[in-house]
C-alpha positions in Angstrom: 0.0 0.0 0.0 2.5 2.9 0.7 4.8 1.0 -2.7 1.9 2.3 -4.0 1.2 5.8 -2.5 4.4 6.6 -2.7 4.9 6.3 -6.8 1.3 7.8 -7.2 2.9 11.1 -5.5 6.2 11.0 -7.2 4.4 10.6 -10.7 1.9 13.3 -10.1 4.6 15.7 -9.0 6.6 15.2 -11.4 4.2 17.9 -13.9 1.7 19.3 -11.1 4.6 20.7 -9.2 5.7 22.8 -12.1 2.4 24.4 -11.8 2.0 25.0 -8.1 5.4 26.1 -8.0 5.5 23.6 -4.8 8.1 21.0 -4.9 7.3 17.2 -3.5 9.7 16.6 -0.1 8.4 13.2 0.0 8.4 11.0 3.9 10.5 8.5 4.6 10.7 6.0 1.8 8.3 3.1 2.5 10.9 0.2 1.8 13.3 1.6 4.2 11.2 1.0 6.8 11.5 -2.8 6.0 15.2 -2.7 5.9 15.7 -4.4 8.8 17.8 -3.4 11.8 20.8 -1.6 12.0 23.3 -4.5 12.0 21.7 -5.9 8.9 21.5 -2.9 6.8 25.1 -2.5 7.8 26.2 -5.5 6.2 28.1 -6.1 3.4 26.1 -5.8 -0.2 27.8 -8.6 -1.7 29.5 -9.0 -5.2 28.3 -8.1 -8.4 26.3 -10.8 -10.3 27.2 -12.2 -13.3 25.4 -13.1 -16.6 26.6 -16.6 -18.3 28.6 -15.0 -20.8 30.8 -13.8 -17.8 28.9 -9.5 -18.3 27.7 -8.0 -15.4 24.1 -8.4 -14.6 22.4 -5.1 -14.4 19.1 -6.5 -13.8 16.8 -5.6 -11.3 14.7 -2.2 -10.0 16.6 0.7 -9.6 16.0 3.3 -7.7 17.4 6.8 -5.6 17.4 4.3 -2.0 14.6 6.8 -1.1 12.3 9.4 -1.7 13.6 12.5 -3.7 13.1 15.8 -3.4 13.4 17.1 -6.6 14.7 20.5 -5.4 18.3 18.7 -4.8 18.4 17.2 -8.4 20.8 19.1 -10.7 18.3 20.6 -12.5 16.2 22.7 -9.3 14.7 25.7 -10.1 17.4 28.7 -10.7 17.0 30.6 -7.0 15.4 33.6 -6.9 14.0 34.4 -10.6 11.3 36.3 -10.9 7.6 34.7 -11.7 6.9 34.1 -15.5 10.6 34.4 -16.7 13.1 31.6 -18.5 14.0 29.4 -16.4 17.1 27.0 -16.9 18.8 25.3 -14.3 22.3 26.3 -13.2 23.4 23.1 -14.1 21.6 21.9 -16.6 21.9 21.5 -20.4 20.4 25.0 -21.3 23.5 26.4 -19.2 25.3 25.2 -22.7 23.6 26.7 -25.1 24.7 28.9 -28.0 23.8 32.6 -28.1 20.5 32.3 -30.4 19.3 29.3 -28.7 19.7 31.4 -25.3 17.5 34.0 -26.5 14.9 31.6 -27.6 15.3 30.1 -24.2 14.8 33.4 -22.6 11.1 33.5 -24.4 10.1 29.9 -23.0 9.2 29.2 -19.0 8.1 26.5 -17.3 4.5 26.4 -18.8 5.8 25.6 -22.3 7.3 22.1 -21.1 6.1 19.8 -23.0 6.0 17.3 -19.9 2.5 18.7 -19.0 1.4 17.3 -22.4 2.6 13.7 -21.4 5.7 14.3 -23.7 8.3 12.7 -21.9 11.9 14.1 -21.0 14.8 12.4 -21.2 16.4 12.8 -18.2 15.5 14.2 -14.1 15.5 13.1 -11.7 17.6 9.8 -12.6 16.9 6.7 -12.9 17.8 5.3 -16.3 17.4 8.4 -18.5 13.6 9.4 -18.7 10.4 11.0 -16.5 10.4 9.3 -12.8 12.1 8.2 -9.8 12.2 4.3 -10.5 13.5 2.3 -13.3 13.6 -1.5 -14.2 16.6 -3.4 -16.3 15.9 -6.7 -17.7 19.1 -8.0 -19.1 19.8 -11.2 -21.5 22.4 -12.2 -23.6 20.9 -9.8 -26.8 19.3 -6.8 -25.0 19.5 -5.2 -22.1 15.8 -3.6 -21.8 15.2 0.1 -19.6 12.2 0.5 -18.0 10.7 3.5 -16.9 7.6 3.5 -14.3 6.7 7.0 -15.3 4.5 7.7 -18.7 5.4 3.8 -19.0 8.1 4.4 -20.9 11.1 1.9 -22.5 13.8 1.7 -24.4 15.2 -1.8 -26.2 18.8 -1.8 -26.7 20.7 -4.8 -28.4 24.3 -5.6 -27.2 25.5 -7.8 -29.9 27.3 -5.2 -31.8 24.5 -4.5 -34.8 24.9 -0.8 -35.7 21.7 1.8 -35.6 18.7 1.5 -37.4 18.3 3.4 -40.8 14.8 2.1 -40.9 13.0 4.2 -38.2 12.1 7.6 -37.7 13.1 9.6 -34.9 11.1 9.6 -31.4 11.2 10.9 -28.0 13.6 8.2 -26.8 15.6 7.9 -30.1 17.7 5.1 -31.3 19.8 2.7 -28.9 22.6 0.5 -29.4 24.9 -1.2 -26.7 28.4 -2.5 -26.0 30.2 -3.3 -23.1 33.7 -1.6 -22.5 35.0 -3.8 -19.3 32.4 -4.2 -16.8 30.5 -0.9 -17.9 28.0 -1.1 -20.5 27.9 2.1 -22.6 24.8 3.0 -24.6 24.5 5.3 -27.5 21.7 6.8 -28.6 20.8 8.7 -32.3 17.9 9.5 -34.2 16.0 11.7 -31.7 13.0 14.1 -32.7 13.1 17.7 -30.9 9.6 17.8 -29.8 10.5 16.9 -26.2 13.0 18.5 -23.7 15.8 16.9 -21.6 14.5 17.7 -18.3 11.3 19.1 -17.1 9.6 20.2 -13.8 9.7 23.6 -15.8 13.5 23.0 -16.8 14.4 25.0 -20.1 15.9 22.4 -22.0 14.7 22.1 -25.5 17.4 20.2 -27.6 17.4 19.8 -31.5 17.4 16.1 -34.1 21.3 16.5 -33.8 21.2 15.1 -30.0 23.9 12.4 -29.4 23.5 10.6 -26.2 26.0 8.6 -24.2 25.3 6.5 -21.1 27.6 4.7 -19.1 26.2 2.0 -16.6 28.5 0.5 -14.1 27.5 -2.3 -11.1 29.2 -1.7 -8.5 28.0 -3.8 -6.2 25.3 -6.0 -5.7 23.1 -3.1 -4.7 24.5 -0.1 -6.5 24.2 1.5 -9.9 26.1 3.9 -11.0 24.8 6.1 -14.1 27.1 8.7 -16.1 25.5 10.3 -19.0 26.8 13.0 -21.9 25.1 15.1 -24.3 26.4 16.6 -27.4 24.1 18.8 -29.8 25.9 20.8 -32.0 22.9 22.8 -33.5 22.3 24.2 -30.0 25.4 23.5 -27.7 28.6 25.4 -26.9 30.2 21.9 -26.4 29.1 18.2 -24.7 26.9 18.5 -21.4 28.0 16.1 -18.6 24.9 15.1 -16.3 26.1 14.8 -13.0 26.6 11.5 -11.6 23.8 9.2 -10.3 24.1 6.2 -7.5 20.8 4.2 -7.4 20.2 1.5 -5.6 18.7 -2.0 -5.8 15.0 -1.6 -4.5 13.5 -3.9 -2.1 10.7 -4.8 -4.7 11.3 -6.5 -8.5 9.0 -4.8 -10.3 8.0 -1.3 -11.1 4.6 0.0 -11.5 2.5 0.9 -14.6 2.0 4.6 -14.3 0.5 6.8 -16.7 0.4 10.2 -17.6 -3.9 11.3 -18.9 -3.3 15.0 -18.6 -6.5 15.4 -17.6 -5.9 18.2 -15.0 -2.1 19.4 -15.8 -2.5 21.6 -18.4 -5.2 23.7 -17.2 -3.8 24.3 -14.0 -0.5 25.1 -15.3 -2.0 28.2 -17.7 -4.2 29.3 -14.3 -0.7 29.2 -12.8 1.0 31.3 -15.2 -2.1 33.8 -15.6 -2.2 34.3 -11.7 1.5 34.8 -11.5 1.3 37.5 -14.6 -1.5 39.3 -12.6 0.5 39.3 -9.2 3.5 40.8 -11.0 1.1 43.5 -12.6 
């Protein structure tokens, strides 16, 4: 039952917060209070599993280890801007971008993400590159498959070395392909529209069809994840954006939730929103 609060919340806030300018600071997470005691969430996490053909095994539900606040992501609202202006996160991949595409930046704000039409982002907060807090990786000796519980999204990506497709046309999520340097499978991703943006709760961060997407996944232990990812764009960019770091964890459940975005309610309170911050400003 609180599995199942706690990812209708998370989901929700993830585009209603952008309009009630008031972010989520979630409780305690409800599978830490099964952990156990103190001696047994002290122990030792164990090795890293191993597929047949001798890969690590990334699979399993990944996750922050608890809830998030989305104000300590790396792409939080800028401090202090004033109501109804661009806003692009300190941080973020907007910070990159070249003169022109700044001013066209500087005429968007937060209710022109295209997350409150169910268009999902590709990144923030982590895991696993998409909308949401908790992500699922099924791995076999082809494909290693990302789930995402938020706008039930996925992406396939093969690991036996066959190049990108020529024969699709460009989406949200664009085109995968895997290989494994070492222990640390990197993906690379082509052949993405420009309809969506690469963060959102309100995060300026439209990108164009040039978008080049590298991710670097890394097991480091039984129960920890580690998630690098760079962006290049070169119709937009001043040079390649580094998202910082994530460290997920192995949740204590093995299977995410189907969660859907209707936007039913979202995009009507976000233009209420924007028109009762324009008239407090006047």
């Amino acid at each position: 039952m609180k599995r199942a609060v706690m990812t209708s919340l998370l989901t929700t806030a993830a585009v209603i917060a952008i309009a009630s300018r008031v972010f989520l600071v979630a409780g305690p997470a409800a599978a830490q209070s099964g952990n156990g005691s103190g001696a047994a969430a002290a122990a030792s996490p164990g090795p890293v599993p191993h597929m047949p053909d001798g890969h690590p095994d990334l699979s399993g539900v990944w996750w922050p280890g608890r809830d998030l606040n989305p104000q300590t992501s790396s792409t939080r609202y800028a401090p202090g801007r004033d109501e109804g202006s661009s806003l692009i996160g300190p941080n973020s991949f907007g910070s990159l971008y070249q003169p022109w595409a700044m001013a066209k930046a500087k005429s968007l704000s937060d209710r022109d993400d295209p997350a409150l039409h169910c268009i999902p982002s590709l990144m923030g907060p982590p895991p696993l590159a998409g909308n949401g807090l908790v992500g699922q990786i099924v791995q076999t000796p082809k494909f290693v498959v990302l789930l995402i519980e938020t706008y039930h999204g996925f992406r396939v990506v093969p690991t036996d070395g066959r190049p990108h497709r020529d024969d699709v046309t460009p989406s949200y999520l664009g085109d995968s392909v895997g290989r494994w340097e070492g222990d640390t499978l990197v993906v690379d991703t082509t052949n993405f529209n420009d309809k969506n943006w690469v963060h959102h709760h309100g995060d300026v961060s439209f990108h164009s069809d040039a978008l080049h997407m590298i991710e670097r996944y890394r097991r480091v232990d039984a129960e920890t994840l580690e998630v690098e990812v760079t962006l290049e764009d070169p119709k937009v960019l001043t040079g390649p954006w580094k998202a910082r770091k994530s460290t997920l964890k192995l949740a204590p459940f093995d299977a995410i939730m189907g969660t859907i975005c209707e936007n039913v309610e979202t995009a009507t309170l976000m233009d209420a929103a924007s028109k009762d911050n324009y008239g407090r400003k006047k």
